[in-house]
C-alpha positions as CSV (number, residue, x, y, z in Angstrom):
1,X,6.5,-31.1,17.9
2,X,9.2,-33.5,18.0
3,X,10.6,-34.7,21.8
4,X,13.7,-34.5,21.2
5,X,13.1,-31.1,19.5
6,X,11.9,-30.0,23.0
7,X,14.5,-31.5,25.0
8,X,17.2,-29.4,22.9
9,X,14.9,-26.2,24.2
10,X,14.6,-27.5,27.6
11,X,18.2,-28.2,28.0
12,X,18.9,-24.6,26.8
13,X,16.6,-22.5,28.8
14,X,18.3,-25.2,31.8
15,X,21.7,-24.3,30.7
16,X,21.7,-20.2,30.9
17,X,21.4,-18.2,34.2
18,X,20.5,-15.3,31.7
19,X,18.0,-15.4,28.9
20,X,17.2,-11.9,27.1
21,X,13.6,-12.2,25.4
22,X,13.1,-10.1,22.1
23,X,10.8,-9.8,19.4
24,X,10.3,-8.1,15.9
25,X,10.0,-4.2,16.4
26,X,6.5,-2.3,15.8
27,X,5.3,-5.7,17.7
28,X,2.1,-6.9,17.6
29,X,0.2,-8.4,20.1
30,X,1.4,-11.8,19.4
31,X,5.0,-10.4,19.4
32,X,4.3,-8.8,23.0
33,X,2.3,-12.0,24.7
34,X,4.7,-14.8,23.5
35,X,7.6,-12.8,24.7
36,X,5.7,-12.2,28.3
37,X,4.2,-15.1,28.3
38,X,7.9,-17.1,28.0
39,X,9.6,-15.0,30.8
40,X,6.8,-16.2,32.8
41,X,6.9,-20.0,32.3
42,X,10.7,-19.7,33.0
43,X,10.9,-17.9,35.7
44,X,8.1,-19.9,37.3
45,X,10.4,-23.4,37.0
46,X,13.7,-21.5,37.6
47,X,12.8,-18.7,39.6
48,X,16.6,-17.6,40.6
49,X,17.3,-17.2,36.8
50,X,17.7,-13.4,35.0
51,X,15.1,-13.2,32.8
52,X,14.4,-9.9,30.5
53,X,12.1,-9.6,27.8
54,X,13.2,-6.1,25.8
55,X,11.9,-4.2,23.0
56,X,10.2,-0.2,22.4
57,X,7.4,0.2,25.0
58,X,3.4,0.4,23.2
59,X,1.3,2.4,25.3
60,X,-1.9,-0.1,24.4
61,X,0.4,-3.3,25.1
62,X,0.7,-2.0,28.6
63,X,-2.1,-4.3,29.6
64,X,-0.4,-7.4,28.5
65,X,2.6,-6.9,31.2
66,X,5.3,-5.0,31.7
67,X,8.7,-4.8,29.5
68,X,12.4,-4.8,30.9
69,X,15.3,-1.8,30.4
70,X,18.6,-3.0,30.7
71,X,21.7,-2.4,29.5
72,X,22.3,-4.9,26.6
73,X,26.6,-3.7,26.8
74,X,26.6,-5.4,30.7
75,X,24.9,-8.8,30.2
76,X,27.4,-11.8,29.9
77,X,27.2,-15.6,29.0
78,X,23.3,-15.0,27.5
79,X,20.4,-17.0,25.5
80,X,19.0,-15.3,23.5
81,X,15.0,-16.1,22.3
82,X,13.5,-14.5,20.2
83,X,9.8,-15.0,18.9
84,X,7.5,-14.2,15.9
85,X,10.5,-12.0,13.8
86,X,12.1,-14.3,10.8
87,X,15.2,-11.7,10.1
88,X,17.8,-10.2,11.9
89,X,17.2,-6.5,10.9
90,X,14.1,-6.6,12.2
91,X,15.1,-8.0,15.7
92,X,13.8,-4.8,18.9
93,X,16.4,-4.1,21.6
94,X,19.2,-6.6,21.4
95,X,21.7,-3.8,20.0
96,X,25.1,-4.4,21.6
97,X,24.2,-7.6,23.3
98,X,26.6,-10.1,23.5
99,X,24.6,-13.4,23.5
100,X,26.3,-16.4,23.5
101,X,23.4,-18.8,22.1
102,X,20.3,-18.4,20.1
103,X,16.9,-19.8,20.3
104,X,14.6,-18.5,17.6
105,X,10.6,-19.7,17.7
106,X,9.2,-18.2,14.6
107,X,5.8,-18.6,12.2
108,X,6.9,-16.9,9.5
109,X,8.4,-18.3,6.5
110,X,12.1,-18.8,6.6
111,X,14.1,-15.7,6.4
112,X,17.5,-15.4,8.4
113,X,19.8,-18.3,9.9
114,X,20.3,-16.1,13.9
115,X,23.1,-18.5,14.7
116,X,21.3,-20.9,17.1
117,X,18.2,-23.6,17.2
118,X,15.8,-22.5,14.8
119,X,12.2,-23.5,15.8
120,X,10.1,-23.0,12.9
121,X,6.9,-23.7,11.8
122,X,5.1,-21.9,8.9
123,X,1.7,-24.0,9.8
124,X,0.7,-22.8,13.0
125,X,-1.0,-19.8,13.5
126,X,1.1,-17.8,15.7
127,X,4.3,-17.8,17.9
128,X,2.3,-18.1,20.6
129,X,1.0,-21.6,19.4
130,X,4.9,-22.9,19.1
131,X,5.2,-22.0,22.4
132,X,2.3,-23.3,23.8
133,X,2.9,-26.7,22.1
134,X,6.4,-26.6,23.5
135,X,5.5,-26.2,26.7
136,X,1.9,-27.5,26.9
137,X,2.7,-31.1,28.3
138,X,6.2,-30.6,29.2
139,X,8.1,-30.5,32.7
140,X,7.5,-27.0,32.8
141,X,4.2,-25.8,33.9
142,X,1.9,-22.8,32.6
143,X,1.4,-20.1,34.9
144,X,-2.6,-18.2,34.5
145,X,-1.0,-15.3,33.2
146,X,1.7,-16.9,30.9
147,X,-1.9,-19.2,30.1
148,X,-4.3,-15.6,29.0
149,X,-1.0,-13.8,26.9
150,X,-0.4,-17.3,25.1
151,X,-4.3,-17.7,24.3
152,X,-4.5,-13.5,23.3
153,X,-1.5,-13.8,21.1
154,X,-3.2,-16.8,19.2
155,X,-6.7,-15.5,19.0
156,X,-4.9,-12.3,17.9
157,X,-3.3,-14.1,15.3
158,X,-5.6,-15.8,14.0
159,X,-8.1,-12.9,14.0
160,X,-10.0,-14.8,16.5
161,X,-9.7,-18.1,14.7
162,X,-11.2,-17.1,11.5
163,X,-7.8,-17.2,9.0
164,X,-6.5,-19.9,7.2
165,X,-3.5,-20.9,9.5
166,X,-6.1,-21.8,12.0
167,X,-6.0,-25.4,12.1
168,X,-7.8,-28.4,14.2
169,X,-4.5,-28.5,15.8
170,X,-4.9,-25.0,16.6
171,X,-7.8,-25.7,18.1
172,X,-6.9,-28.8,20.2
173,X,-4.0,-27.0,21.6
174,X,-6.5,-23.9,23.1
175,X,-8.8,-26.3,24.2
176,X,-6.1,-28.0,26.2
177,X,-4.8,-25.0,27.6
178,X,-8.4,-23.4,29.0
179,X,-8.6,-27.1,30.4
180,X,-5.6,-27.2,32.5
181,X,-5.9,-23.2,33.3
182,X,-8.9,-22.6,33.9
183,X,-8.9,-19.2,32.1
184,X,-11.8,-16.8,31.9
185,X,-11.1,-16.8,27.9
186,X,-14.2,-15.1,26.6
187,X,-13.5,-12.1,29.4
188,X,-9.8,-11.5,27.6
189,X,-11.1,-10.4,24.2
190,X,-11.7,-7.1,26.3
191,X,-7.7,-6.6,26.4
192,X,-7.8,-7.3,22.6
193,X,-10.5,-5.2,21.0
194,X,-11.5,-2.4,23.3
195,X,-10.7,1.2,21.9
196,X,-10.2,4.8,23.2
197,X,-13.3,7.2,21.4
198,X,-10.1,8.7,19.3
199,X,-9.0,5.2,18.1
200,X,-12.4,4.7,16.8
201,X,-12.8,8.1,15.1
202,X,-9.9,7.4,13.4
203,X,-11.3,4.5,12.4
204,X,-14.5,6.2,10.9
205,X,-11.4,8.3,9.4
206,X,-9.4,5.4,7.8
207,X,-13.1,4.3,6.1
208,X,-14.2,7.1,4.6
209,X,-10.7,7.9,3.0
210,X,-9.6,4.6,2.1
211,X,-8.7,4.9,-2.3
212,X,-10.1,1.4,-3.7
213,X,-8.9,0.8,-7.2
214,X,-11.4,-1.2,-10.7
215,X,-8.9,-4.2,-9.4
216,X,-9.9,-4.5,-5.9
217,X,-7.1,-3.0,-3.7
218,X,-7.6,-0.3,-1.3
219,X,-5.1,2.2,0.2
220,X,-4.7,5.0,2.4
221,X,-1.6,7.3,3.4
222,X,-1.9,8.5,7.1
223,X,-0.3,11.1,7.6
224,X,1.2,12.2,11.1
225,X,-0.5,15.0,11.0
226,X,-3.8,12.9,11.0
227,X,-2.5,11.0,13.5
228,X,-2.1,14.0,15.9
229,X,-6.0,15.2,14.9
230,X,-7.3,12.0,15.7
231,X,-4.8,11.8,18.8
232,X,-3.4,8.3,17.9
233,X,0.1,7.3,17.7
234,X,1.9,5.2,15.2
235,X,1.0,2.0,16.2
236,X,-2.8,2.4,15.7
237,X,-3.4,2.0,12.1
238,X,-1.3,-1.0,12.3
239,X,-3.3,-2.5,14.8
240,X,-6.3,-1.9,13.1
241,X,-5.6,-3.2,9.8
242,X,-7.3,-6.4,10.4
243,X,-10.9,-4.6,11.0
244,X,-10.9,-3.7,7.5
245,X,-11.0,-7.5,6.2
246,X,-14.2,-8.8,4.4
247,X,-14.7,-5.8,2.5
248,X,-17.1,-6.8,-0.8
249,X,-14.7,-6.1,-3.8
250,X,-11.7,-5.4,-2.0
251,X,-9.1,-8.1,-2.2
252,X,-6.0,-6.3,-0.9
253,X,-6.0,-3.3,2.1
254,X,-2.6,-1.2,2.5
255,X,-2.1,1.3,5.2
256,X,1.0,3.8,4.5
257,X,3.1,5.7,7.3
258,X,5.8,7.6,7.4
259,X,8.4,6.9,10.5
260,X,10.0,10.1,11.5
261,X,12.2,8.8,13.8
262,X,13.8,6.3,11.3
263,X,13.1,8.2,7.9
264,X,10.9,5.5,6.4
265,X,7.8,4.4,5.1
266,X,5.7,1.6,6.9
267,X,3.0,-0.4,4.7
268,X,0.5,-3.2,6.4
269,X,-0.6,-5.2,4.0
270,X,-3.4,-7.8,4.0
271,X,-5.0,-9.8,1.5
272,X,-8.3,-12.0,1.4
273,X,-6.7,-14.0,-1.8
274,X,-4.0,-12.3,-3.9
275,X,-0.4,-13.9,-2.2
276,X,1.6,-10.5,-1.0
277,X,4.4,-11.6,0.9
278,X,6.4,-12.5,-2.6
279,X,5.1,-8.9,-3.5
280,X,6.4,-7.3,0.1
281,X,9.6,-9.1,-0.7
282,X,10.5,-7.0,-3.2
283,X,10.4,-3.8,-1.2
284,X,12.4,-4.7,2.3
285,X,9.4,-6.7,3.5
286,X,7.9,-10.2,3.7
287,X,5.6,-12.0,6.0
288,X,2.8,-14.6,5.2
289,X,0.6,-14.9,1.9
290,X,-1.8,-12.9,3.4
291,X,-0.1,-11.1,6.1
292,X,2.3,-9.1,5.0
293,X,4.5,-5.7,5.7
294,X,6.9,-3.6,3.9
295,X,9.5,-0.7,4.8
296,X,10.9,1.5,2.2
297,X,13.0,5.0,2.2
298,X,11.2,6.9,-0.4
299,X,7.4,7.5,-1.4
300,X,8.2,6.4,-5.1
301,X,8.7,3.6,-3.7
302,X,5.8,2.4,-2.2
303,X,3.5,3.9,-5.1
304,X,5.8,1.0,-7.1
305,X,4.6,-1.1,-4.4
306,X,1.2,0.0,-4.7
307,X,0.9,-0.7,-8.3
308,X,2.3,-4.0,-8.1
309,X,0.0,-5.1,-5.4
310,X,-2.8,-3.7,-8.0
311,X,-1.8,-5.5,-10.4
312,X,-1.4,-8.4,-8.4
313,X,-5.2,-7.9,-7.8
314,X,-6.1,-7.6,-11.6
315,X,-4.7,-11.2,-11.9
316,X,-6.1,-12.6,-9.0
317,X,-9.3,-11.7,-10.4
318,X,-9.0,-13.3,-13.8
319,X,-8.4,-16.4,-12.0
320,X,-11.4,-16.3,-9.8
């Protein structure tokens, strides 16, 4: 990243007795660990300074550190920064606040201008990576915990390393990181990947139910009433979504939910070819070509959605 780039970031963070931290809501845990991990590097070079990070409380994120409630209507002169969310809509707990500059450190392709410095890069694999090659080899130094959320929100990311965003870089920047640490990094894939005997039921749930078209994509609706059988809440199919990869004639996965609280329809999408993000972007969605997510008001709707990604499928394979 370019020096000057940083400096702009430094000077920012310097500038503001009050930062508010957000990220993109239904967060991941990239979302969750480049937020923490940020509050942590800034409060442990300016400790005196009021540093929040907000957004809806996950049950399973718990282990990753703890969130902040305040009341967005009585914070003054703030910097905002947010990470890994590209558009405004889409933005968890900032309603009401009155920030008065913007830092937003984003992966995802280019969606929304927030108003301030816009750090993006669509190469790296994660948010967590910006941040750690911001503050890597800067004046600011990386705290063990700030060190294990940045290096879980990558590895999350990157599904351990294994998708195409990973790059050498990628990997010179982790290396770095465990080097000047010191973190135990094979004993934090525990916070990542261990599951409650209902999440994994569910699982066995999700695979024997899964509808897998002649053109390679597979689907499911989940139901909240399977969701209360299996005891899970919304956040678990989500989070599982990338177990389902490698799948031999399956191309594109979908999972389907139905958010009571705000009357809509959630759809992960995820693809070992086919691009989906231009298809996502046509139903209130986006992401990365192979990452994707959608959010639509009526059913209709996403079985529109689902035939496109089909027959974004049936091309993909005449190609290949």
């Amino acid at each position: 990243m370019q020096k000057e780039l940083k400096r702009t970031i430094f000077r920012k963070i310097k500038k503001y007795d009050t930062i508010v931290i957000a990220r993109h809501i239904g967060p991941d845990p990239d979302a969750i660990c480049s937020t923490l991990a940020l509050k942590d590097i800034i409060l442990n070079k300016y400790p005196n300074k009021k540093v929040y990070v907000v957004g809806a409380t996950v049950a399973r994120f718990k282990k990753f550190g703890k969130l902040d409630k305040i009341n967005n209507k009585e914070i003054k002169n703030a910097l905002l920064i947010t990470t890994d969310v590209p558009n405004l809509c889409r933005i968890d707990g900032v309603e009401d606040l009155k920030y008065v500059d913007s830092i937003k450190i984003d992966h995802h392709p280019y969606e929304d201008d927030f108003g301030g410095l816009d750090v993006v890069d669509t190469s790296a694999s994660s948010a967590s990576e910006i941040l750690l090659d911001i503050f890597l080899n800067s004046p600011f130094e990386i705290p063990k915990r700030a060190a294990e959320n940045l290096f879980l929100g990558i590895a999350s990311d990157s599904d351990r390393f294994l998708i195409s965003t990973t790059s050498t870089k990628t990997f010179d920047l982790v290396s770095d990181l465990i080097k000047k640490t010191g973190i135990d990094f094979t004993s934090l894939y525990k916070k990542l990947y261990e599951r409650s005997i209902e999440e994994i039921r569910f699982k066995g749930y999700i695979s024997s139910n899964l509808t897998v078209t002649d053109n390679g994509l597979a689907y499911i609706y989940i139901t909240d009433e399977i969701l209360n059988q299996y005891k899970v809440d919304t956040a678990t199919p989500s989070n599982m979504i990338n177990d389902f990869n490698y799948i031999i004639g399956v191309y594109v996965w979908a999972f389907v939910t139905f958010d009571k609280k705000n009357n809509y329809y959630k759809v992960n999408i995820r693809s070992n070819g086919p691009i989906i993000n231009e298809v996502a972007s046509h139903y209130n969605g986006g992401g990365h070509k192979f990452a994707s997510g959608a959010r639509m008001i009526s059913k209709e709707k996403v079985d529109e959605l689902l035939k496109e990604l089909d027959t974004t499928c049936k091309e993909y394979k005449k190609e290949f």
